[in-house]
C-alpha positions as CSV (number, residue, x, y, z in Angstrom):
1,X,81.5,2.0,-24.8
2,X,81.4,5.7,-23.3
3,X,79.0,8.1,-21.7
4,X,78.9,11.2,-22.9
5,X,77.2,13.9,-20.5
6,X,76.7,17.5,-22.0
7,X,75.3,20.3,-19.8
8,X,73.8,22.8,-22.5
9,X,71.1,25.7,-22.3
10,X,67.6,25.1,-22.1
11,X,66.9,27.1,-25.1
12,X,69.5,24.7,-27.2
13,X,68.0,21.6,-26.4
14,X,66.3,21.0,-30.1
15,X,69.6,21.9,-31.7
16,X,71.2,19.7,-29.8
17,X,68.6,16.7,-30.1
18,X,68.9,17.3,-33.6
19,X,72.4,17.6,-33.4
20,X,72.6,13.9,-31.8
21,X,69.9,12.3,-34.1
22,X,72.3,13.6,-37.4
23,X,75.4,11.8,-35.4
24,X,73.3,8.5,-35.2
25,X,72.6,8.7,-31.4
26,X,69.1,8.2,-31.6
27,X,68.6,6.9,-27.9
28,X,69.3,9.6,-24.9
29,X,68.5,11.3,-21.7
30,X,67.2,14.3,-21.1
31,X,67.1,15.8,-17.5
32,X,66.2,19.4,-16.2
33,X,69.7,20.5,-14.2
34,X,70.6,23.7,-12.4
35,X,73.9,25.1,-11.8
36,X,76.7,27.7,-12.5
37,X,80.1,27.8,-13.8
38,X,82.6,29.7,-12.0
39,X,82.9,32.6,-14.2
40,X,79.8,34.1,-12.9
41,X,81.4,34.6,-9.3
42,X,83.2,37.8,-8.9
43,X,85.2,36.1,-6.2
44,X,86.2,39.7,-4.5
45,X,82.5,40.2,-4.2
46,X,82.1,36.7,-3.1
47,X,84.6,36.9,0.3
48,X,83.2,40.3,0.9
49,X,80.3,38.1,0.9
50,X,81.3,35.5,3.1
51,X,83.1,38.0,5.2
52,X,79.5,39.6,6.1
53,X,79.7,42.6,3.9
54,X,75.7,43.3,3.4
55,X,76.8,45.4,0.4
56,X,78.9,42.4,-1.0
57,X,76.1,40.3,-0.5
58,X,73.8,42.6,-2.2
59,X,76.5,43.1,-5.2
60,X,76.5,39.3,-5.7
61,X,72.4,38.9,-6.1
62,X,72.0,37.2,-8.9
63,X,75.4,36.2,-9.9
64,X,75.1,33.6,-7.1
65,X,71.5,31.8,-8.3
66,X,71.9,28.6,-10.0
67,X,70.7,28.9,-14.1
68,X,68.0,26.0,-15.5
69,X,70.3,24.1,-17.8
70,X,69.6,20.3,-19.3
71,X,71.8,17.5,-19.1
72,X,72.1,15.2,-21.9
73,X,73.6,11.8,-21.1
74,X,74.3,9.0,-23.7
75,X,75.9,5.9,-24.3
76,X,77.8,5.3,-27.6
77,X,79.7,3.0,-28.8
78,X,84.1,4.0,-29.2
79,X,84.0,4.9,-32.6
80,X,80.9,7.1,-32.3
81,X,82.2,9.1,-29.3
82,X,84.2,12.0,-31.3
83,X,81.1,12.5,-33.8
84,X,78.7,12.8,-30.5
85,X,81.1,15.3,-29.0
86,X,81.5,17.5,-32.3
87,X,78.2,17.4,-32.9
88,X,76.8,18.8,-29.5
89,X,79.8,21.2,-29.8
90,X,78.9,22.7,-33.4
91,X,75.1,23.0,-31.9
92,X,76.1,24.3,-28.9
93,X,78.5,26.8,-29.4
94,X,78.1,30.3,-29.2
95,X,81.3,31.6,-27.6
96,X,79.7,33.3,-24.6
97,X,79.9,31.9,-20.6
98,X,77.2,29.2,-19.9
99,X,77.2,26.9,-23.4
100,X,77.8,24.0,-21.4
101,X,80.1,21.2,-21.2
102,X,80.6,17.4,-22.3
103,X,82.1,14.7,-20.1
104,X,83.0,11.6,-21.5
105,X,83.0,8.4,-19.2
106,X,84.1,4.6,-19.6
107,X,81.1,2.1,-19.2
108,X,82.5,-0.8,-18.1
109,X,78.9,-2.9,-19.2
110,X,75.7,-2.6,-20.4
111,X,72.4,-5.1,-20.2
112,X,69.2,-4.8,-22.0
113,X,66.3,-6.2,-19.5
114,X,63.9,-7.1,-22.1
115,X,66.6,-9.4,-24.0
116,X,69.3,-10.1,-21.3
117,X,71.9,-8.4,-24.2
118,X,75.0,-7.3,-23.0
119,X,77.7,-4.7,-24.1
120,X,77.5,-2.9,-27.2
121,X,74.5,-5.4,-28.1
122,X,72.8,-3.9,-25.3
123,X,72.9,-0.1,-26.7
124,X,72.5,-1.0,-30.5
């Protein structure tokens, strides 16, 4: 079993629940996230910045504010894991800064409460 995390735009999330449900990942989570990647830093700017350059400071405005993204996270069985990735890639992808990213994890375990089903059982 993996984990599979993607960090996408807010405005993709349909595509990308769609995207999932098409792969046969009909169980997920969906959280609201903020954050940045570091190709929105100018890091010149950002030691001016740091350095106490008001005009640095002023220059790096909104290029330092953290963007409303969504974080997808769910767990799939091995064989699944490339068709999850490929998936939110393809409905993802648009080739500019900020389309996210996709972290795959181990799970070493899984348990269903209601049943007391463990490992893949558990996520089936």
């Amino acid at each position: 079993m993996k984990e599979v995390i993607a960090v996408v735009r807010m405005n993709m999330m349909n595509k990308t629940k769609a995207a999932l449900t098409s792969a046969g990942v009909d169980a997920f989570f969906a959280h609201e996230a903020q954050g940045r990647g570091k190709g929105f830093v100018n890091t010149t700017v950002l030691e001016g910045a740091e350095s106490g350059y008001e005009e640095a400071a002023a220059v790096l405005g909104e290029k330092g504010k953290l963007y409303a993204k969504r974080m997808v996270t769910a767990v799939v069985p091995d064989d699944l894991v490339d068709d999850v990735v490929e998936a939110i890639t393809a409905a993802n992808q648009t080739g500019k800064p900020g389309d996210g990213k996709i972290f795959v994890l181990p799970i070493g375990d899984a348990v269903r409460v209601r049943t007391a089903e463990t490992g893949e059982k558990a996520i089936a």
